[in-house]
C-alpha positions in Angstrom: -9.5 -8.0 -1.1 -13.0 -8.1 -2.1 -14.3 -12.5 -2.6 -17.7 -14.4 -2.6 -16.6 -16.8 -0.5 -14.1 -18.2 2.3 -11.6 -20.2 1.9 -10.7 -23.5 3.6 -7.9 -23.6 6.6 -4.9 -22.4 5.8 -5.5 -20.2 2.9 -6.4 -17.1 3.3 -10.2 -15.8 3.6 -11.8 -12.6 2.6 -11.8 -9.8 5.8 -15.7 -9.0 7.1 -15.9 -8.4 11.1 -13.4 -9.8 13.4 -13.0 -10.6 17.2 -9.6 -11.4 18.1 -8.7 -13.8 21.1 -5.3 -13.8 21.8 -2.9 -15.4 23.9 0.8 -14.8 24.7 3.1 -16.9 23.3 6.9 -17.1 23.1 9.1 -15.5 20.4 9.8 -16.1 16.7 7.0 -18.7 16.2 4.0 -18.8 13.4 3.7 -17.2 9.6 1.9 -14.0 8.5 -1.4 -15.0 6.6 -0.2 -12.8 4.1 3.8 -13.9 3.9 5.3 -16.4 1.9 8.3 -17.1 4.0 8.7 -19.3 6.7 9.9 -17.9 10.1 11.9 -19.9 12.8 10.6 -22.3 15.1 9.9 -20.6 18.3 12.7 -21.0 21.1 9.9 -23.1 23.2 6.4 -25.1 23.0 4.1 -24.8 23.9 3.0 -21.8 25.4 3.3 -21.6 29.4 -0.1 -22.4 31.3 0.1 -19.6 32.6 -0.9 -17.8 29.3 -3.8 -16.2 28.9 -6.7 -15.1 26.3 -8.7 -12.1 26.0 -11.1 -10.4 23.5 -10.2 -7.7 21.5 -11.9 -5.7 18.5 -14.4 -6.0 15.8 -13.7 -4.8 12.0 -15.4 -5.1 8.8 -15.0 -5.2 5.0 -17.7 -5.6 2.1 -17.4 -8.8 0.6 -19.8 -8.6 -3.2 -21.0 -11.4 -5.0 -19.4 -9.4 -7.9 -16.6 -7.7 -6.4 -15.6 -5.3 -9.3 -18.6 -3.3 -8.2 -17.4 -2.1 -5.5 -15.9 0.9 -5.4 -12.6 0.8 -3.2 -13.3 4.1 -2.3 -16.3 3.4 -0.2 -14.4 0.7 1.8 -12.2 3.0 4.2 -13.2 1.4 7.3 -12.6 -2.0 5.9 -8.9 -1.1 4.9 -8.2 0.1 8.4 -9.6 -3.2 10.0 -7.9 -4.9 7.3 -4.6 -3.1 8.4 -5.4 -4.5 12.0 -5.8 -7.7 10.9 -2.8 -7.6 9.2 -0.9 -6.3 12.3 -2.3 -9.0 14.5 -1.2 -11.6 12.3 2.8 -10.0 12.0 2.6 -9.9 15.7 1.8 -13.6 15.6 4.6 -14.1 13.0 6.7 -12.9 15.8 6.4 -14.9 17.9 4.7 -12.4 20.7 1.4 -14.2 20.5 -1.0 -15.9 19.0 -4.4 -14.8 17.4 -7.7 -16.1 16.4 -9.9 -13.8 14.3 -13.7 -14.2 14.0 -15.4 -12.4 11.1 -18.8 -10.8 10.4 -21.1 -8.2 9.4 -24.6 -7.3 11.0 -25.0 -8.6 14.4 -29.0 -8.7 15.1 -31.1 -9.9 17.8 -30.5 -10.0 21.5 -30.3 -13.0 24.3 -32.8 -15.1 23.7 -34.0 -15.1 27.5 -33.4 -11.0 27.2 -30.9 -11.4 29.7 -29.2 -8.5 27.6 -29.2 -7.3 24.4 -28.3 -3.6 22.3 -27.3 -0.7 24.6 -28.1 1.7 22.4 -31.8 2.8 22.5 -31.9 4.4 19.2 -29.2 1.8 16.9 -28.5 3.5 13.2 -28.2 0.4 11.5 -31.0 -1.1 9.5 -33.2 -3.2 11.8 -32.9 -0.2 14.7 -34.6 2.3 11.4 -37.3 0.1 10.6 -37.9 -0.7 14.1 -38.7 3.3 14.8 -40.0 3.9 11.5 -42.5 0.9 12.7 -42.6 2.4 16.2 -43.3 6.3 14.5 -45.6 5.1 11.7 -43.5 6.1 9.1 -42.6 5.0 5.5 -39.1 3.2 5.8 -36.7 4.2 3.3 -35.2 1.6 1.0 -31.5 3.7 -0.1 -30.6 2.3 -3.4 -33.2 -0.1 -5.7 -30.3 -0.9 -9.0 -27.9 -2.8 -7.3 -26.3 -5.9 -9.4 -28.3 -8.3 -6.3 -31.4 -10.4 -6.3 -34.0 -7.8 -6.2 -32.1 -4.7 -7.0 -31.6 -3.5 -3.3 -28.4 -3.6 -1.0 -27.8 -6.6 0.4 -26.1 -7.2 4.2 -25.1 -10.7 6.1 -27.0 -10.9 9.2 -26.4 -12.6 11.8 -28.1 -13.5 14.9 -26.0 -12.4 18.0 -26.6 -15.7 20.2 -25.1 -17.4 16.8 -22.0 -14.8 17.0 -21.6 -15.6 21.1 -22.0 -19.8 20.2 -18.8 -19.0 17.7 -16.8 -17.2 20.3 -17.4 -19.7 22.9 -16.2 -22.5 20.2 -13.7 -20.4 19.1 -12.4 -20.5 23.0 -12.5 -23.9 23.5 -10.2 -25.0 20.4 -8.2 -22.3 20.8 -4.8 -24.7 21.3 -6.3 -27.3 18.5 -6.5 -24.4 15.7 -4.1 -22.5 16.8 -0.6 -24.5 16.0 3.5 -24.5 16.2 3.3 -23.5 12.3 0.1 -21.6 12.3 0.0 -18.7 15.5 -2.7 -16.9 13.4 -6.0 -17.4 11.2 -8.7 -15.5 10.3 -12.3 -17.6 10.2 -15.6 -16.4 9.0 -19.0 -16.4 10.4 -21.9 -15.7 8.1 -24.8 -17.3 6.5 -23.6 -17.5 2.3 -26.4 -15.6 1.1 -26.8 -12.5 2.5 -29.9 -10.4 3.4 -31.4 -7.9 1.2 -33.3 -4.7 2.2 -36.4 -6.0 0.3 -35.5 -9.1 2.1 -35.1 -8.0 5.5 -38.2 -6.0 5.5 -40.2 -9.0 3.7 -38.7 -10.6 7.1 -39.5 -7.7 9.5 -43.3 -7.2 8.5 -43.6 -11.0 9.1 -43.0 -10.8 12.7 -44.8 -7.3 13.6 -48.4 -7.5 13.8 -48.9 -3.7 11.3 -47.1 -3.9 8.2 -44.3 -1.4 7.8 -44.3 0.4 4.4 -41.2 1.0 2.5 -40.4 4.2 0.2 -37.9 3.7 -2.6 -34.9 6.3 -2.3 -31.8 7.1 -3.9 -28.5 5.9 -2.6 -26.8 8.0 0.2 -23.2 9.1 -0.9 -20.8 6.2 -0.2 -23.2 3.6 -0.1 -22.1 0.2 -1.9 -23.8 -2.6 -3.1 -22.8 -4.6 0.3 -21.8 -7.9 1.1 -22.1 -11.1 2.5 -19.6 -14.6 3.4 -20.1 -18.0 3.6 -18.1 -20.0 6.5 -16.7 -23.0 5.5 -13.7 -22.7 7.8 -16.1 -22.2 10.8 -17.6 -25.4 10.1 -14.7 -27.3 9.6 -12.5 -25.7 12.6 -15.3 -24.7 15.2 -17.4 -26.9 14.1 -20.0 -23.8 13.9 -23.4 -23.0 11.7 -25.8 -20.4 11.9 -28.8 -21.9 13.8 -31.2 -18.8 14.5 -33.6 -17.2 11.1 -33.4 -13.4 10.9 -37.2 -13.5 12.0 -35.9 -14.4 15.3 -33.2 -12.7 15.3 -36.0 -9.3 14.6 -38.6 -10.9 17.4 -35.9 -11.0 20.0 -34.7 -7.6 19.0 -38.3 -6.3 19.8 -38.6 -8.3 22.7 -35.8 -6.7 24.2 -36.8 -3.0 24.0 -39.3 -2.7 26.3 -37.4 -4.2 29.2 -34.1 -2.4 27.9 -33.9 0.1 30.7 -34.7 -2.4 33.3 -32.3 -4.5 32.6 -29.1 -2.1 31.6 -28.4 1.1 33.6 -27.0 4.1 32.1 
């Protein structure tokens, strides 16, 4: 389950976050990632134009550098998306449609032009907490400081979120080219092959605000793990995507965006 990096089309990759765009697609065509047989051709090809994509979830798993150290227990979520994954695909196998997964972890940032950005006003992932620690004056709390990473500290794959809409929109538009007679399904990553650590990201954070934000070292919360990260060889090669945003602007479009938050979205 667990793998420091992805593997190259047509061999199965590691499972982080996922988007899935589908498109119907006669019977009995296409091949489980995860089967060894080969199924039937299907009964037609290709797919009526009539067909037609649309978007559906987003998973994750933790991916390690050292994948031993992660406990399976803390990876619940990840086996249920993994299980979804894994249902896609069979439905692809027979022959009811075909699927393209995308991959990845931490979203950050928000339209560059702050056309839009996060909904949620108070987010409980990392960069939201040491934005209103910042915002409170507060000490932000790094959770865990003996990890097997870099600097001791957990260690995420973030992502900017105009990076994440660039892959979707190449995803999209070689749907039919990756998407094949033999192959109805395949997973792809999207990440940066390195991974962000806490020290890291608030090393990145304090760079862009103009008061430094001071960090407390804590103990881990229950179920924490050491975290994860992918590299995306297979987005490269099929999408012909790379990461193109830093994290630092990924954190100064995040900012950016609150202030003009509830002008721009309406609850």
């Amino acid at each position: 389950m667990n793998s420091r990096r992805g593997q190259l089309a047509g061999q199965r990759e590691p499972r982080p976050h996922r988007r899935h765009l589908q498109q119907a697609w006669p019977s009995g065509a296409g091949a489980s990632p995860r089967s060894a047989w080969t199924p039937s051709r299907p009964a037609s090809w290709p797919p009526t134009p009539a067909a037609t994509r649309t978007a559906k979830s987003k998973s994750k798993e933790n991916l390690c550098s050292q994948p031993a150290q992660i406990p399976t227990s803390s990876a619940d979520d990840a086996r249920t998306k993994a299980v979804c994954e894994e249902m896609f695909a069979g439905i692809a196998a027979a022959g009811k449609m075909r699927v393209l997964s995308l991959r990845y972890f931490n979203p950050v940032g928000s339209d560059p032009l702050l056309r839009t950005g996060l909904q949620l006003r108070r987010p409980s992932h990392a960069l939201g907490k040491l934005i209103q620690a910042h915002q409170e004056g507060t000490s932000f709390p790094v959770t865990g400081v003996n990890y097997p990473t870099r600097d001791g500290t957990g260690i995420r794959d973030y992502v900017h979120v105009w990076d994440l809409a660039a892959a979707h929109v190449a995803a999209i538009d070689r749907f039919d080219s990756i998407l094949t007679e033999s192959k109805p399904s395949i997973a792809i990553n999207l990440g940066t092959g390195s991974g962000t650590t806490v020290r890291e990201l608030c090393t990145a954070f304090n760079s862009v605000v103009s008061t430094p934000l001071a960090t407390i070292d804590t103990d881990p919360r229950p179920g924490d793990v050491t975290g994860g990260y992918t590299t995306s060889d297979r987005a490269a090669t099929l999408l012909g995507w790379t990461p193109k945003l830093s994290l630092e602007e990924g954190i100064r479009s995040a900012l950016n965006w609150i202030p003009v938050r509830d002008k721009m979205l309406k609850d």
